[in-house]
C-alpha positions, 0 to 999 in steps of 0.5 A: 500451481496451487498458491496459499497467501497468508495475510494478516487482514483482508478485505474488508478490512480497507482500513489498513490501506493500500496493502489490503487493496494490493494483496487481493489484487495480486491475487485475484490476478494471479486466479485471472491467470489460470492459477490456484489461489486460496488466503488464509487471513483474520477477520481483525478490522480495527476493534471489531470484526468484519462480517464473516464466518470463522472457517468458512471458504469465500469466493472473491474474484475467483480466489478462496479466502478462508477467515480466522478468529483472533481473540487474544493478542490481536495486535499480532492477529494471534489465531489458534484457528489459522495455526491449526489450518496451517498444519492441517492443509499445508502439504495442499499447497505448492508454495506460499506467499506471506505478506507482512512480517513481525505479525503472528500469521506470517511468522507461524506460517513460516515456521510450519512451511520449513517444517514440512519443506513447502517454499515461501515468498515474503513480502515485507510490505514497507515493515522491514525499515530500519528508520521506522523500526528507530522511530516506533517501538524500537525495542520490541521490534529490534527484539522480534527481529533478533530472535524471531523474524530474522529466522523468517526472512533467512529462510525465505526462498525469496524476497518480494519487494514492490519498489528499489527503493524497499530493495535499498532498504533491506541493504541496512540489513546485516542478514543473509537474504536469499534472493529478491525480486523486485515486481511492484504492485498493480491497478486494475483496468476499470480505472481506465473506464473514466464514465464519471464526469469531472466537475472541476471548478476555478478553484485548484484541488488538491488531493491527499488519499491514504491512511490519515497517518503521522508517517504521511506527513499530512502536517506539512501539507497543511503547513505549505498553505502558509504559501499559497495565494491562490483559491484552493480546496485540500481534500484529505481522505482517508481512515483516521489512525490513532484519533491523528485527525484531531492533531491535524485540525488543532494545527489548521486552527494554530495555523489561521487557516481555518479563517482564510476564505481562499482555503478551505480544507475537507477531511471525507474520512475512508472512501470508497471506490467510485468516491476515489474515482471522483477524486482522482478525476476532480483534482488537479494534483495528488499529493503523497509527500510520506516520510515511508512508503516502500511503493504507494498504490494511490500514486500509479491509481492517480497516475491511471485516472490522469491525474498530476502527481507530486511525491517525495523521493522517500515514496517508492512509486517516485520512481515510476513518477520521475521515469514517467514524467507524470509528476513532481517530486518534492523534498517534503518541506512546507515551501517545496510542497508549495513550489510543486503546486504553484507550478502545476497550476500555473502551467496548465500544458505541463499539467495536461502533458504529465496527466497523458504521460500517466496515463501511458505509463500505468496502462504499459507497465502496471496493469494487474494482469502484467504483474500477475504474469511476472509473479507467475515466473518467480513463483515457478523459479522458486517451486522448481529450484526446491523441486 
């Protein structure tokens, strides 16, 4: 099978999170496994560009990325250049896979894909949420829905979905979806190659890893120190989205915390990953507490590296969480977020238990090469189906 995967952004890009981490997982998997994989992307990464020459073929990991220029209209990675690829070297390909939708790649490479009658997946990747459409840009989005993106979605061959709950989510949906596979997203088996010594001390880590991003919810982490009467470091890592930093600080200060000398709480900014082993191995708990998260990469990466974690029911993974006994799952409130550490930390069996739990889960089920196999069959379940 030859398989093209449009993308809006790629690595480098690691600036927009777990999705970028995700899609070249799956990718370079599904190359592990024998399979043709080529992506067309943008070199968009935040304001600039990343280092790369526009047209050019790059082997990362066995897959061909093929960048594009975005001049204009970037927000949508407008790309006269991806567009012109498409209806160039279409009929290449057996089948596509797009990730994202309401951006300009995606939705062009749908259209040129029914044109010509190739089948695609779509990935909505957590955007296809009627709770977060309300919440931001609510017009222009319900607008591109209505007369664009509802074309692209109908028309799909199928629906990947990383999570039930993202699956539950497209239900709010009047649309006539075709059908959906549910195969969530992977790690990969060098987490499990723990050569990076733990240098924990007396005081309880706490770790936040992931986009410093209003829809986290990073407030209420800070907020939850309020009833914590214990020695604690918060560690939050993460690119910083839209200056949010400085919200977050203004409330530490707001808060009195920044005075309290059992608390201490250090932003690292975006980490990479032997930063991101250390801090799984160095903590005690991670904690993703996000109002939207159609799955969460950093909770089966914790999960992986031993380490406990607590999550909302809103996060997809809490799930796995909850199935596993490898966590807690919190409501999200300042005082439950408290309850959820207090009791990892005051029980250090539990805490040795779900880290041993994790650890099993994700080496059983999550693996990057298990979850290139199942995309594999969904991929030639489509391509014979439109055979």
């Amino acid at each position: 099978m030859k398989i093209l995967h449009v993308v809006p952004t790629y690595l480098p890009a690691t600036r927009y999170g777990g999705p970028i981490y995700s899609v070249h997982g799956l990718c370079s998997a599904l190359a592990a496994d024998g399979m043709s994989v080529s992506v067309y992307t943008t070199s968009v990464d935040g304001l600039k560009n990343s280092d790369v020459e526009h047209g050019r073929v790059y082997l990362k990991d066995n897959v061909q990325v093929v960048y594009f220029e975005s001049k204009y209209l970037r927000r949508i990675y407008y790309s006269t250049g991806l567009e012109r690829a498409l209806r160039n070297n279409i009929r290449d390909f057996d089948l596509l896979h797009l990730h994202s939708i309401f951006l300009y790649p995606t939705n062009i490479a749908a259209r040129i894909a029914k044109r010509h009658h190739i089948p695609y997946v779509l990935s909505p990747r957590g955007m296809l949420e009627k709770s977060l459409i309300k919440s931001k840009s609510s017009l222009i989005k319900k607008a591109w829905l209505a007369m664009i993106e509802r074309k692209t979605i109908e028309s799909a061959s199928l629906i990947h979905l990383t999570s039930d709950r993202e699956s539950r989510e497209l239900d709010k949906f009047s649309y006539a979806f075709p059908g959906r596979v549910i195969i969530p997203n992977g790690v990969s088996e060098a987490l499990f190659e723990n050569d990076l010594k733990s240098t924990r001390t007396n005081r309880f880590q706490l770790l936040f890893l992931g986009r410093v991003n209003w829809k986290k919810q990073i407030d209420r982490i800070i907020e939850s120190l309020k009833f914590i009467d214990f020695e604690i470091n918060v560690v939050i890592a993460g690119n910083d989205e839209d200056g949010y930093r400085l919200t977050l600080e203004k409330l530490i200060t707001e808060l009195g915390l920044d005075k309290d000398e059992k608390i201490t709480i250090n932003f690292t900014g975006e980490v990479d990953p032997v930063q991101k082993k250390k801090l799984y191995l160095n903590s005690d708990a991670m904690l993703l507490p996000s109002k939207s998260e159609n799955f969460g990469n950093t909770v089966i990466e914790a999960m992986a590296m031993g380490c406990p974690v607590i999550v909302t029911p809103e996060v997809g993974a809490s799930s796995v969480v909850m199935q596993a006994q490898a966590g807690l799952i919190t409501n999200g409130k300042p005082g439950s977020i408290a309850s959820c550490v207090k009791k990892i930390r005051n029980n250090p069996a539990l805490a040795r238990q779900m880290s041993v739990n994790g650890i099993s889960e994700i080496r059983q089920n999550f693996l990057w090469a298990k979850i290139a196999r199942r995309m594999s069959t969904a991929y030639q379940n489509v391509i014979s189906a439109n055979a």
